[in-house]
C-alpha positions as CSV (number, residue, x, y, z in Angstrom):
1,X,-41.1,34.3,17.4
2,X,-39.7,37.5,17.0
3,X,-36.3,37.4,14.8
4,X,-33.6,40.1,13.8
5,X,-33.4,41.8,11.0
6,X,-30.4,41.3,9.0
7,X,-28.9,44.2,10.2
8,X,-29.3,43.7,13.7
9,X,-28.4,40.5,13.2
10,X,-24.8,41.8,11.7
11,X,-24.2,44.5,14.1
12,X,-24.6,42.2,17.2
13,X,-22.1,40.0,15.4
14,X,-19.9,42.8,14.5
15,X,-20.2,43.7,18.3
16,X,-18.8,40.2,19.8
17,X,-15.9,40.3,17.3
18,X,-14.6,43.8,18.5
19,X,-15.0,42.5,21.8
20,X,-13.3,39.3,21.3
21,X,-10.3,40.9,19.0
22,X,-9.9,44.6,20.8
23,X,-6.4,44.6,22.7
24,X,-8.6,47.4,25.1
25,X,-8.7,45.6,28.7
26,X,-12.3,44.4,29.5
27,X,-14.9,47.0,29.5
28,X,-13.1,48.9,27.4
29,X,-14.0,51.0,24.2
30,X,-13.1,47.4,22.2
31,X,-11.3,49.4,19.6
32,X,-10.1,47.2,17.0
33,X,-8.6,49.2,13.4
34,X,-10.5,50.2,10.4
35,X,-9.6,47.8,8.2
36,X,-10.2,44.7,10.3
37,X,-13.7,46.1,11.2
38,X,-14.6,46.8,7.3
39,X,-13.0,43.4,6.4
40,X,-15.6,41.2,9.0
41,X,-18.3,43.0,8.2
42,X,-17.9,43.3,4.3
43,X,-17.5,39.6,4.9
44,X,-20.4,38.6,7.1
45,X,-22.8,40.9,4.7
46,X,-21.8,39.3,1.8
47,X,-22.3,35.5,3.4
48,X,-25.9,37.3,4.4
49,X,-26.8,37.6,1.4
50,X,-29.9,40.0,2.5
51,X,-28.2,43.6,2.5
52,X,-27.5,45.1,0.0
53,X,-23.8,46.1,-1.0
54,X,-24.6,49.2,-1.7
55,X,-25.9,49.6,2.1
56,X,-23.0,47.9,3.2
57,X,-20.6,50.6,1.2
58,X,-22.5,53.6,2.8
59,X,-22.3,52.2,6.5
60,X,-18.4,51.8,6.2
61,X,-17.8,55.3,4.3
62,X,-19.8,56.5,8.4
63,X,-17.9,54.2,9.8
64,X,-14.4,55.1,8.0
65,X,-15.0,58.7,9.0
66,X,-15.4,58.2,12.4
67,X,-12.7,56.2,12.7
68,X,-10.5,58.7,10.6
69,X,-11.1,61.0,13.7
70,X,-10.0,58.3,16.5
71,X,-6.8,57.4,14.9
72,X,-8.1,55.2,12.6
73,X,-9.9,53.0,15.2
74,X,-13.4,51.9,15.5
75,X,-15.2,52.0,19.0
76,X,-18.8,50.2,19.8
77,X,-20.3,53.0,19.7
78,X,-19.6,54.1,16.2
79,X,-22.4,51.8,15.1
């Protein structure tokens, strides 16, 4: 059996949370703010326990600097 990697794993996660807490209408860009994106995934990393914080610190500075440029939102398909 095929599994994730961690990674994967996370993203997909990080996915159903922004479509489960965006106020976008379904099918929408499931925006949901910066800081509410880099809490849950700082979070769900950390319980992971297999990616490194350091990779964890460069995904969100890519992430914060998209988001910089969309009014401090993040979309789906910033990651």
């Amino acid at each position: 059996i095929s599994q994730l990697n961690p990674l994967q794993s996370l993203l997909s996660s990080m996915k159903h949370a922004c479509e489960i807490l965006t106020k976008d209408p379904d099918g929408g860009a499931a925006r949901v703010p910066f800081e509410t994106f880099s809490f849950l995934y700082s979070y769900l990393a950390s319980i992971d326990g297999e990616i490194p914080e350091e990779e964890t610190e460069t995904f969100l500075c890519g992430i914060k600097e998209q988001a910089d440029q969309q009014s401090g939102m993040v979309l789906l398909r910033n990651f």
